[in-house]
PyMOL CGO cylinders between C-alpha atoms (Angstrom):
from pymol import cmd
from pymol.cgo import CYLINDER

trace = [
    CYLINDER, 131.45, 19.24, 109.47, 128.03, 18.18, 109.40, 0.3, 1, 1, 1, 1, 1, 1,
    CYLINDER, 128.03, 18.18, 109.40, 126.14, 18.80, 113.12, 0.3, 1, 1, 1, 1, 1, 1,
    CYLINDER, 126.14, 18.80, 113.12, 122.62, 17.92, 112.49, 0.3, 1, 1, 1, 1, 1, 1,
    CYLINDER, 122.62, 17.92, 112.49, 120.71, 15.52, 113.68, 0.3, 1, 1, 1, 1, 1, 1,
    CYLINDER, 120.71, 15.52, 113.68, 118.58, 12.58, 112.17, 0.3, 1, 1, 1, 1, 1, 1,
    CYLINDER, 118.58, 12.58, 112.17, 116.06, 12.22, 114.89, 0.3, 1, 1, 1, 1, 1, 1,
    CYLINDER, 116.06, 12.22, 114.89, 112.56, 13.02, 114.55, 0.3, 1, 1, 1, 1, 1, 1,
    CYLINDER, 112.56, 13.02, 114.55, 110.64, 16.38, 116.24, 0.3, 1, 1, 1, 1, 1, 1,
    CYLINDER, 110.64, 16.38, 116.24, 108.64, 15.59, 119.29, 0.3, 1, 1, 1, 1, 1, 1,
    CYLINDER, 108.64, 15.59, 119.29, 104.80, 15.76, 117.54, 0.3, 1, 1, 1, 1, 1, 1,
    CYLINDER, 104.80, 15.76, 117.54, 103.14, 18.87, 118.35, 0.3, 1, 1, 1, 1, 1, 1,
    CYLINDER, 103.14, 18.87, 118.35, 100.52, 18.11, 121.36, 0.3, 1, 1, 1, 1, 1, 1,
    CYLINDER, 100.52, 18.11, 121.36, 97.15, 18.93, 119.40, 0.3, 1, 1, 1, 1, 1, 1,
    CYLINDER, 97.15, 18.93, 119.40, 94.16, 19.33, 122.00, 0.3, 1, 1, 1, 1, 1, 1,
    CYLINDER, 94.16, 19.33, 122.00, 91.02, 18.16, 120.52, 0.3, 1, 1, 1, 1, 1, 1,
    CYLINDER, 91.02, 18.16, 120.52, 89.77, 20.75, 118.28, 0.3, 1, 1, 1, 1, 1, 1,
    CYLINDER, 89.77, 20.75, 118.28, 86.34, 20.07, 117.80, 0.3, 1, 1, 1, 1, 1, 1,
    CYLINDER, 86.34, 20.07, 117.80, 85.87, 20.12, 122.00, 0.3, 1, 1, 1, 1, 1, 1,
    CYLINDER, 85.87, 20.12, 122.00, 87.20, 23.00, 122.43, 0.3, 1, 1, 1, 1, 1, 1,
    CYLINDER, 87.20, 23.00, 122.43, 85.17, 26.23, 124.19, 0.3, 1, 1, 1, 1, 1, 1,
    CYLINDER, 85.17, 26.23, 124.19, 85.82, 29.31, 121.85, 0.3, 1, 1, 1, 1, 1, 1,
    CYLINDER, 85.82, 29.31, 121.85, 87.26, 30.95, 124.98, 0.3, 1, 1, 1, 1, 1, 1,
    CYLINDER, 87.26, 30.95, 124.98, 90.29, 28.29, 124.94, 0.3, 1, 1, 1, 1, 1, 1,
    CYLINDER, 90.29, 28.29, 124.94, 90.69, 28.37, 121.62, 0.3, 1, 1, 1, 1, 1, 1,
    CYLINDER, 90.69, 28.37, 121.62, 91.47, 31.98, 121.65, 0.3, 1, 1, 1, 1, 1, 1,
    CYLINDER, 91.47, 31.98, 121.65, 93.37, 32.08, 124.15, 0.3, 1, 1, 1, 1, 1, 1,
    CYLINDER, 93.37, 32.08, 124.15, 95.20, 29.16, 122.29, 0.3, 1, 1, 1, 1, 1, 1,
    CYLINDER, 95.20, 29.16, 122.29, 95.73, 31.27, 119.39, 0.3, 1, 1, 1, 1, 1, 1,
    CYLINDER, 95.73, 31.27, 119.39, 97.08, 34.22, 121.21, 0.3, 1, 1, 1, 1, 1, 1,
    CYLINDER, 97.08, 34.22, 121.21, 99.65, 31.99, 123.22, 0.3, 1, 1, 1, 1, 1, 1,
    CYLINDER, 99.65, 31.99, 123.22, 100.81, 30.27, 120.17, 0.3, 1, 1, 1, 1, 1, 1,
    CYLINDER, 100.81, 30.27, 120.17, 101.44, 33.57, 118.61, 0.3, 1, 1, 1, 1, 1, 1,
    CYLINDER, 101.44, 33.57, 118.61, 103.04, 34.60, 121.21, 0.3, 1, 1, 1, 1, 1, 1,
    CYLINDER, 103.04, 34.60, 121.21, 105.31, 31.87, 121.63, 0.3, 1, 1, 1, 1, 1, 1,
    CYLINDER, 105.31, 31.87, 121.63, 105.94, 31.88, 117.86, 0.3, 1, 1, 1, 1, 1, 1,
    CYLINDER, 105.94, 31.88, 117.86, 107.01, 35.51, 118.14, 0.3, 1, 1, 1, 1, 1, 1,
    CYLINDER, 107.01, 35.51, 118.14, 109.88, 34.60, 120.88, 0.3, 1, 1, 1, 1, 1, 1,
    CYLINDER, 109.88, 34.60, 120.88, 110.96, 31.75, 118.77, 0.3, 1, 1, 1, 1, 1, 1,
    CYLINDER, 110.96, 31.75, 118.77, 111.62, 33.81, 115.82, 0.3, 1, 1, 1, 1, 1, 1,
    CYLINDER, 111.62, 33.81, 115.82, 113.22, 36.43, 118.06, 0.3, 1, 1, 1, 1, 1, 1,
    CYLINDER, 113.22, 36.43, 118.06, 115.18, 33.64, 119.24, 0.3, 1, 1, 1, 1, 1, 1,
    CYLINDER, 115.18, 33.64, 119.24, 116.41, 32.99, 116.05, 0.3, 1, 1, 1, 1, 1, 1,
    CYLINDER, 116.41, 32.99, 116.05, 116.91, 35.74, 114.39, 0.3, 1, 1, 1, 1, 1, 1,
    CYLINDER, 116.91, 35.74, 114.39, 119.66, 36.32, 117.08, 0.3, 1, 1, 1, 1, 1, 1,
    CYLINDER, 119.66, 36.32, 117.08, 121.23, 33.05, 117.00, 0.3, 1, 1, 1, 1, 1, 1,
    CYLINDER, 121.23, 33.05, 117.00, 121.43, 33.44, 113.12, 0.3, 1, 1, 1, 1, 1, 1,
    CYLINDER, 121.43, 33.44, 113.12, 122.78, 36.86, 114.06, 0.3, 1, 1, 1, 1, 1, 1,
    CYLINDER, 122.78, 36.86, 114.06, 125.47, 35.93, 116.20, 0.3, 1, 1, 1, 1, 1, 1,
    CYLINDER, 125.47, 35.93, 116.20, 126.54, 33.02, 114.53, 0.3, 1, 1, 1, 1, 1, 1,
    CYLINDER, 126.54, 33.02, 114.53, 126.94, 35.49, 111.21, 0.3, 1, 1, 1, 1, 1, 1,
    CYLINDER, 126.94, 35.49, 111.21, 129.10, 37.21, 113.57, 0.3, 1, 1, 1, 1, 1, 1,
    CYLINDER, 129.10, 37.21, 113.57, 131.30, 34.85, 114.84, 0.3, 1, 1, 1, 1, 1, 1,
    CYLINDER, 131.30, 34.85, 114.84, 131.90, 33.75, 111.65, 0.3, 1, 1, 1, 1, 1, 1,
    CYLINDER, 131.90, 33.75, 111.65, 130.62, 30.45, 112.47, 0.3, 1, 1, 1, 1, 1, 1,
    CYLINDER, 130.62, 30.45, 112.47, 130.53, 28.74, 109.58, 0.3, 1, 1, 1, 1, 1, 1,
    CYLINDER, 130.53, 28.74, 109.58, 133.90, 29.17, 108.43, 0.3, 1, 1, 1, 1, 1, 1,
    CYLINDER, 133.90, 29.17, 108.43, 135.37, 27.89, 112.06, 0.3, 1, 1, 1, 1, 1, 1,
    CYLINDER, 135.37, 27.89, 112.06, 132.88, 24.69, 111.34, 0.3, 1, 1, 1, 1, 1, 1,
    CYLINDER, 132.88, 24.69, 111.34, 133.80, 23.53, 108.00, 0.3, 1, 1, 1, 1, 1, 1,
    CYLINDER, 133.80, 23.53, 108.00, 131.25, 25.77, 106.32, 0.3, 1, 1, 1, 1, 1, 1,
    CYLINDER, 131.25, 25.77, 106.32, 131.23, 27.52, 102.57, 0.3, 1, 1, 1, 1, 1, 1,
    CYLINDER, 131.23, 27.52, 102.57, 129.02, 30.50, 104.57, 0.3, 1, 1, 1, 1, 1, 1,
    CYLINDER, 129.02, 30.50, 104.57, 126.37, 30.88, 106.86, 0.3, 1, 1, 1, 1, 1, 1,
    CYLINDER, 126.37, 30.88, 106.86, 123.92, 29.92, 104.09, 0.3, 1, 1, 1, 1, 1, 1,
    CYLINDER, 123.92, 29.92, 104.09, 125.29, 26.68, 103.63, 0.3, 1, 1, 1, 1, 1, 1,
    CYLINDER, 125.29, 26.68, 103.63, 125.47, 25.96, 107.83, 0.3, 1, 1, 1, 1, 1, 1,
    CYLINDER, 125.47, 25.96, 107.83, 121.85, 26.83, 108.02, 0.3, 1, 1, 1, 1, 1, 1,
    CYLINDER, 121.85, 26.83, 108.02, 120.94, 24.50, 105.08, 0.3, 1, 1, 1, 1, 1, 1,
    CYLINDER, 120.94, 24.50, 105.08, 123.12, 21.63, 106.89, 0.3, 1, 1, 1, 1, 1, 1,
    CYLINDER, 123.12, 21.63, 106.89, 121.82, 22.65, 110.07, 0.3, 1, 1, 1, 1, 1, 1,
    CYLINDER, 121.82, 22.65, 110.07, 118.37, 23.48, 109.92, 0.3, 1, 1, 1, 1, 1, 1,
    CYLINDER, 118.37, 23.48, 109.92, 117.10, 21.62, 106.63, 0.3, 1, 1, 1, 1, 1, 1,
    CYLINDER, 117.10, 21.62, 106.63, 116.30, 24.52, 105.01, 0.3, 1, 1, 1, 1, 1, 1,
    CYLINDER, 116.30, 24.52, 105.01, 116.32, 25.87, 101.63, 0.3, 1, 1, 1, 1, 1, 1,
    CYLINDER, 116.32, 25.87, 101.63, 119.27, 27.90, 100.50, 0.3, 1, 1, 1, 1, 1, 1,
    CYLINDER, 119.27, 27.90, 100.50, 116.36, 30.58, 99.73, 0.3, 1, 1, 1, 1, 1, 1,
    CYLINDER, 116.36, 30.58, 99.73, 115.30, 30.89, 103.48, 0.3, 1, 1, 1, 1, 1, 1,
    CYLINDER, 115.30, 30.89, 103.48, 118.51, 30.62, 104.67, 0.3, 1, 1, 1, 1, 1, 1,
    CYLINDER, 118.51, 30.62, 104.67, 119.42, 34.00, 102.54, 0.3, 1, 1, 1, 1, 1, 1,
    CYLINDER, 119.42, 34.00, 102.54, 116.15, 35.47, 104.36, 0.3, 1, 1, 1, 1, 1, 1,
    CYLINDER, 116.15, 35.47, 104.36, 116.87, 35.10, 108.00, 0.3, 1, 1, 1, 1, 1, 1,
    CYLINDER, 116.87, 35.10, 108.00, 120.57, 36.02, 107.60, 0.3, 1, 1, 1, 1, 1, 1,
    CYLINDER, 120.57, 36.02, 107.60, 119.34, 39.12, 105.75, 0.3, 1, 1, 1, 1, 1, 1,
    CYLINDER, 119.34, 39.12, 105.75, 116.44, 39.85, 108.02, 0.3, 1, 1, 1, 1, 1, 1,
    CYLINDER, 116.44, 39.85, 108.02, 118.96, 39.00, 111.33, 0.3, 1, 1, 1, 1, 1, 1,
    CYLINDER, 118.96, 39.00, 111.33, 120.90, 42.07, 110.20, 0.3, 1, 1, 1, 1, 1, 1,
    CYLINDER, 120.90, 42.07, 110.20, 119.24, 44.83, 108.66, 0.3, 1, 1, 1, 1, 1, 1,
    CYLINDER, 119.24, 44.83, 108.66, 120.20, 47.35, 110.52, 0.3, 1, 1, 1, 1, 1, 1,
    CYLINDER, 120.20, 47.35, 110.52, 123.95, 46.69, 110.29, 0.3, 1, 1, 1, 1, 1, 1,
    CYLINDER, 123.95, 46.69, 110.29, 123.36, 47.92, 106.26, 0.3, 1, 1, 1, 1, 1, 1,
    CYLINDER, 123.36, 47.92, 106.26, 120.78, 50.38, 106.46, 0.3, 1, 1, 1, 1, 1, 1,
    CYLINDER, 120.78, 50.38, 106.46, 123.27, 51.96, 108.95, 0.3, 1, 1, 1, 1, 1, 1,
    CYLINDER, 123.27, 51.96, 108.95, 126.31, 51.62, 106.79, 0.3, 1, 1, 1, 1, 1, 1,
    CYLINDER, 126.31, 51.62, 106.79, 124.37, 53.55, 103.78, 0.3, 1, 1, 1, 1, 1, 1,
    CYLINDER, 124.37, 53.55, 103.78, 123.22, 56.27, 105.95, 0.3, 1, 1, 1, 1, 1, 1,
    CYLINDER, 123.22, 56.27, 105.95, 126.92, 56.61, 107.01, 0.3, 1, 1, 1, 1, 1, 1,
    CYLINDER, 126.92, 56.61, 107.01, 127.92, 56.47, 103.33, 0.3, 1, 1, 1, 1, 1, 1,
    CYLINDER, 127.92, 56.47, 103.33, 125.45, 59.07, 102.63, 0.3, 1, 1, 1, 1, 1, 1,
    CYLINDER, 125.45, 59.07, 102.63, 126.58, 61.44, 104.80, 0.3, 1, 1, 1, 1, 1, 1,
    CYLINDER, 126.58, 61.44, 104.80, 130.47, 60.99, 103.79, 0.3, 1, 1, 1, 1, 1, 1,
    CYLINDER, 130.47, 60.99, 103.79, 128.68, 61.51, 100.70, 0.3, 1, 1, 1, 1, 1, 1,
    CYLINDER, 128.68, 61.51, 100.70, 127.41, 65.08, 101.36, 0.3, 1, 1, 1, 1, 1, 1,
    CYLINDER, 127.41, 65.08, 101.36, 130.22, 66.00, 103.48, 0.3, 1, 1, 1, 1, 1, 1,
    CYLINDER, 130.22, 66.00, 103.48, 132.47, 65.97, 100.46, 0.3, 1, 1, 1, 1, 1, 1,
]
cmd.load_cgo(trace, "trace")
């Protein structure tokens, strides 16, 4: 099931560089930073959720790689990243627990 759409972005609002003071164009930076940051938090749980849901595979998906590539038109390459980077603490805690069944025995 393909969900995506085929319309264009809404173009970025660019201010005029050039006329900017330095004051607003830090404080440009810093908002844009900070808006980029809750974006990618944003994401990262979406991706997360949807991984746990088992989204794909209720949508007509292979995996969650191949929904984001559909999805998001991106590469098969960053889809692998933000699934991986959505839950790293799900394995990091699943080898300490191995480790410690590990020692225990």
């Amino acid at each position: 099931m393909t969900i995506h759409s085929t319309a264009p972005a809404p173009a970025a609002r660019t201010p005029g560089w050039p006329e900017l003071a330095d004051v607003d164009l830090l404080r440009i930076l810093v908002e844009t930073e900070r808006r980029r940051r809750r974006l990618d938090a944003a994401m990262h749980a979406a991706v997360a959720e949807a991984e746990r849901r088992g989204l794909a595979a209720d949508t007509g998906y292979r995996d969650t790689v191949e929904l984001l590539t559909d999805l998001l038109r991106i590469s098969a390459q960053e889809a692998r990243r933000r699934i991986e980077s959505a839950a790293p603490q799900i394995r990091s805690r699943t080898r300490k627990v191995w480790k410690v069944l590990a020692t225990a025995s």
